[in-house]
C-alpha positions in Angstrom: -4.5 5.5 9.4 -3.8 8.1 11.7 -0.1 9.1 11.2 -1.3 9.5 7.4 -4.3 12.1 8.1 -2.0 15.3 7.8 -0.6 14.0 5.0 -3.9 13.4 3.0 -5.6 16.8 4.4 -2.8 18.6 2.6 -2.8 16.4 -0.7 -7.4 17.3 -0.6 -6.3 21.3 0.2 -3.9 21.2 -2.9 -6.5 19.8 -4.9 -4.6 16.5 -5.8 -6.5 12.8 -6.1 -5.0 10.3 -3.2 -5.1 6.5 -3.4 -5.6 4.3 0.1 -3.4 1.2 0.6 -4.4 -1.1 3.3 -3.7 -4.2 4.2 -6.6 -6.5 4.6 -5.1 -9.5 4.7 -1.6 -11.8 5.6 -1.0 -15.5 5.6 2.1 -16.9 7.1 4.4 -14.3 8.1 4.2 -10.7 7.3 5.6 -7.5 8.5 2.6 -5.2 8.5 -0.7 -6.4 9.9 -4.1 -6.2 8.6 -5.0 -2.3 8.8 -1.5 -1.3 7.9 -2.5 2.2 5.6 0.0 4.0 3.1 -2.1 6.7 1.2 -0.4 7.9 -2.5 -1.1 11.3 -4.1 -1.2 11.4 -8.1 1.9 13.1 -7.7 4.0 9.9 -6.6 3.7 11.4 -2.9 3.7 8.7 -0.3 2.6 8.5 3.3 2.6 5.5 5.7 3.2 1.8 5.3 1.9 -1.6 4.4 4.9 -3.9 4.6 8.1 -1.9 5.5 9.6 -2.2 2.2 9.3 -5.3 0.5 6.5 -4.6 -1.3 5.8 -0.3 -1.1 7.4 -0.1 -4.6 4.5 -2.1 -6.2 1.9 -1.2 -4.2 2.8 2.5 -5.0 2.5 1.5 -8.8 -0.7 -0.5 -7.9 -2.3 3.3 -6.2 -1.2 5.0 -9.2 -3.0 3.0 -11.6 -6.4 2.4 -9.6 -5.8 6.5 -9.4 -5.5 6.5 -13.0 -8.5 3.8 -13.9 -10.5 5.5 -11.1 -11.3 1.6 -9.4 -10.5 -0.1 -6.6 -7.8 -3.3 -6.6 -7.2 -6.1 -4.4 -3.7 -7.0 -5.1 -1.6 -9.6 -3.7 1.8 -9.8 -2.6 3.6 -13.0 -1.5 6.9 -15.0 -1.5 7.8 -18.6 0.1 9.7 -18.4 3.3 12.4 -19.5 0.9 12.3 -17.6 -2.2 12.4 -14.0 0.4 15.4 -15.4 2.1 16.9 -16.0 -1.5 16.3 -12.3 -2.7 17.3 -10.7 0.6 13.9 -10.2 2.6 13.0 -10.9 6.3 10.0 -13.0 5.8 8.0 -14.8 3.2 4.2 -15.2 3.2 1.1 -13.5 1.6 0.1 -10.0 2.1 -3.0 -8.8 0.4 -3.9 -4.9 -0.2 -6.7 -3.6 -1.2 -6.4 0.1 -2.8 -8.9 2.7 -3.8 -9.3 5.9 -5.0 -10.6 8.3 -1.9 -14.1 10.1 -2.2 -13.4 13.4 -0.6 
């Protein structure tokens, strides 16, 4: 959460809303581990992490939308050992994130 603080103090100064993604959970293998924070702006501005790439594309979508409902969302993410092999990625497994709008 750290490396995203500047980030999100800029993004509260220009008065923008800002969604928190973390990881809270991962079964079998997973590149991020539970803690893992990317923070989204309502302008599509992204900070941080939660599965170094496999999955930041929908969990960016996922921010916007709880931005735009105004509720938080456990989502999760996962693909056989197999099937990520099949479309190019380094690991398979389950990686749950659970993103929600942050009370300034």
């Amino acid at each position: 959460m750290k490396e995203v603080l500047a980030d999100v103090e800029r993004w509260r100064r220009e008065g923008k809303a800002v969604a928190v993604a973390r990881v809270v959970g991962v079964e079998g293998s997973g590149p991020r581990l539970p803690g893992a924070t990317m923070v989204v702006s309502d302008a599509g501005e992204v900070a941080g992490s939660v599965s170094g790439g496999c999955v930041e594309g929908a969990v960016v979508t996922e921010a916007l939308a709880v931005l735009a409902e105004g509720r938080p969302k456990l989502c999760t993410f996962g693909y056989s050992d197999d099937e990520a092999f099949a479309v190019g990625l380094t690991c398979g497994g389950t990686v749950r994130v659970f993103v929600e709008p942050l009370d300034w």
